[in-house]
C-alpha positions in Angstrom: 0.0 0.0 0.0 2.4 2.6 0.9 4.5 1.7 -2.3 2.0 2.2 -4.4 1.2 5.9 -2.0 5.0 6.6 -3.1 4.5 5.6 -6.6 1.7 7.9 -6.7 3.7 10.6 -4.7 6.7 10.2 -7.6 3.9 10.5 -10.4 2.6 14.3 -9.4 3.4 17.1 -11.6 5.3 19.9 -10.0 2.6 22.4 -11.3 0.7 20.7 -9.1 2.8 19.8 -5.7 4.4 23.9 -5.5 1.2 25.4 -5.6 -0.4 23.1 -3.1 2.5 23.8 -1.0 2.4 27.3 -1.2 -1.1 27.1 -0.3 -0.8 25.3 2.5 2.2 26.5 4.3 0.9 30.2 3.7 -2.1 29.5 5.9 -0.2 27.6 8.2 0.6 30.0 10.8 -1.4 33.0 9.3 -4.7 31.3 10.0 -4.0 28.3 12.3 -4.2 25.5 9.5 -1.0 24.3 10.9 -3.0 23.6 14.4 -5.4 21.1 13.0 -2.6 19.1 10.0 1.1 19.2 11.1 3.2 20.9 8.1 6.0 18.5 8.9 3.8 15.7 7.4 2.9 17.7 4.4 7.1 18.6 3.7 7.7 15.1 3.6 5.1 14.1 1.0 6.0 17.3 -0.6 9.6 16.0 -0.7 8.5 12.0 -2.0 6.9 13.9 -5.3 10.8 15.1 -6.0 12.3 13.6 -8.9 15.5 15.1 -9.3 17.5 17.9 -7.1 16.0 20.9 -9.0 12.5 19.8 -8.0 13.6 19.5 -3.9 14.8 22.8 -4.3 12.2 24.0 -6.0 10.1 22.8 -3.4 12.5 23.9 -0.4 12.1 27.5 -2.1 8.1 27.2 -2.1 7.9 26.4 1.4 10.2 28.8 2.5 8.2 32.0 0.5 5.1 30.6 1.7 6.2 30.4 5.6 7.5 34.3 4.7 4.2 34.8 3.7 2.2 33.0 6.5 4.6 34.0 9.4 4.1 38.2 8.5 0.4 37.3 7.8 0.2 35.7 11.1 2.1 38.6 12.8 -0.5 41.2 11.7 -3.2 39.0 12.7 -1.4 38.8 16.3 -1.2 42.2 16.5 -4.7 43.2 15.4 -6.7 40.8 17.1 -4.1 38.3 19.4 -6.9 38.4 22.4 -10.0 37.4 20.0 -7.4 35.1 18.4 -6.5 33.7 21.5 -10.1 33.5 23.1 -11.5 32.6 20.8 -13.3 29.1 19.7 -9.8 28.0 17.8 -8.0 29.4 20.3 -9.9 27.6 23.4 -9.5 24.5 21.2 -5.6 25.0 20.9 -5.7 25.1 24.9 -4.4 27.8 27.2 -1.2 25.9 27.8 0.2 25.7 24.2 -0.2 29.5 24.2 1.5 30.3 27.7 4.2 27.6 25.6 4.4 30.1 23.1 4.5 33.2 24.9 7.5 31.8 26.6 9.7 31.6 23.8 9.8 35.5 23.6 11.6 35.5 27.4 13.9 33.5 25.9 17.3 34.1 22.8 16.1 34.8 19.4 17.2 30.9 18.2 14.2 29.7 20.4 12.0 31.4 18.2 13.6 29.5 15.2 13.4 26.2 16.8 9.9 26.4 17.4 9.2 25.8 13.8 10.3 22.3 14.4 7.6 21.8 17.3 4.0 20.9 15.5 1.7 23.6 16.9 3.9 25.5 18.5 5.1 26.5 15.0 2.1 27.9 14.0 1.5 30.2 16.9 4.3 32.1 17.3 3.9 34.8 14.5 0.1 35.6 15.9 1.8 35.5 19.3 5.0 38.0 18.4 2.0 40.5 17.2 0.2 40.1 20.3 2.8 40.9 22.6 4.5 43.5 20.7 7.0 42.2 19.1 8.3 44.1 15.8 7.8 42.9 12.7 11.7 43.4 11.8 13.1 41.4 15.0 10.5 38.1 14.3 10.8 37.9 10.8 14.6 37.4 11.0 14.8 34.5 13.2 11.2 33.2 11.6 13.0 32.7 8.1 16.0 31.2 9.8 14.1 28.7 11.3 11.7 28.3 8.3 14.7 27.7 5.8 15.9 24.9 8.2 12.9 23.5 9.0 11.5 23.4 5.1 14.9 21.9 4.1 15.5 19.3 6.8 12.0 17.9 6.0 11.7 18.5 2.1 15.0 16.5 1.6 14.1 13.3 4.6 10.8 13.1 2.0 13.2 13.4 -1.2 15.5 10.8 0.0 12.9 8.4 1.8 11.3 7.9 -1.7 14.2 8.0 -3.8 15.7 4.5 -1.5 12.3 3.0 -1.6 11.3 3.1 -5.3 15.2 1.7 -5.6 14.7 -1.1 -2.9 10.9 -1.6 -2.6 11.9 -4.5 0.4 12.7 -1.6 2.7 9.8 0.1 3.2 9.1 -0.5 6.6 12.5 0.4 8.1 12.7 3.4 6.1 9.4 4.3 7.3 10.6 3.6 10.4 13.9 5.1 10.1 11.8 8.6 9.1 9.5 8.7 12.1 12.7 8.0 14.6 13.9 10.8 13.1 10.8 13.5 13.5 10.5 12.2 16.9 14.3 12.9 17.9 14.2 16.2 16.3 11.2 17.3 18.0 12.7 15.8 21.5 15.8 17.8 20.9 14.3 20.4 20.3 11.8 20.3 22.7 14.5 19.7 25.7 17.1 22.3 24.3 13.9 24.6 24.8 12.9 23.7 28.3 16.1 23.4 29.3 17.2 27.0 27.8 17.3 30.1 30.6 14.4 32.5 30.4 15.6 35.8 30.7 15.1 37.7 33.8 15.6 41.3 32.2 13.3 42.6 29.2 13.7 41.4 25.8 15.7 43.8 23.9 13.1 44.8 21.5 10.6 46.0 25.0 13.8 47.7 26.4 13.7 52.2 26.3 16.5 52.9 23.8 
């Protein structure tokens, strides 16, 4: 079954596969797709439709302008409306923890903010949550990209390279499938314990400090 999901995967037309992407990742963290369908999932298939390395990197630079454009829409959204956002019916659904989650990367460096695109979720509240708390729109969009260009990449090529040994060795499926999923688990772990284990700061951000 899932060989014959790949073979399909390999048969899409990139006309097809960028635009989706673009689509999808744009209204990721700009209007909370990314809350109900984890874009890690959707880089990977992306990245099984790659048939050659112009294609991944065709598809790493779609994901990347589409997080650009979902991570500034999301930022305006934050700053406009971050408490309706928040308390709202999505919002109560997300759960009050995730955001406190989110809030917290802002106490911390500037990399926490690029890690969290690696966190399903997480990801997708952080540019509504820089708006809220005030947060300018030229400090978050640095570290957003950085974290967006790793994140896209990372996952775009896993999915690229997954396929590629599967369609050439159909018999290793399973620990290839296995082999991916180890590896989104660790990454999120990593991630997840480099976060909690980071030191808040105890003095204002810079961008909330009087110049």
């Amino acid at each position: 079954m899932l060989d014959e999901l790949l073979d399909t995967l390999a048969r899409q037309d990139a006309g097809v596969v960028l635009p989706l992407l673009l689509v999808f990742l744009t209204l990721d963290a700009s209007v909370g797709v990314g809350l109900v369908t984890p874009g890690d999932a959707l880089l990977l298939f992306a990245g099984a439709t790659a048939n050659s390395a112009g294609e991944v990197l065709s598809l790493i630079g779609a994901g990347v302008l589409a997080c650009f454009a979902g991570a500034s829409g999301g930022h305006v959204l934050g700053r406009r409306y971050g408490a309706r956002l928040r308390h709202g019916r999505l919002g109560r659904r997300v759960g009050e923890a995730r955001w406190a989650r989110a809030e917290k990367l802002f106490e911390r460096s500037g990399w926490a903010l690029a890690l969290a695109y690696f966190l399903p979720v997480l990801h997708a509240l952080t540019p509504a949550v820089a708006g809220a708390v005030g947060m300018p729109y030229r400090r978050f969009m640095p570290w957003a990209m950085l974290g967006s260009v790793a994140w896209v990449s990372v996952y775009v090529t896993m999915g690229a390279v997954a396929s590629r040994v599967v369609r050439e060795h159909a018999d290793w499926l399973v620990p290839v499938a296995a082999a991916a999923v180890v590896v989104v688990l660790a990454i999120t772990t990593a991630v997840r314990r480099a976060l909690n284990g980071g030191r808040a700061r105890r003095r204002r951000p810079a961008w909330r400090r009087p110049r």
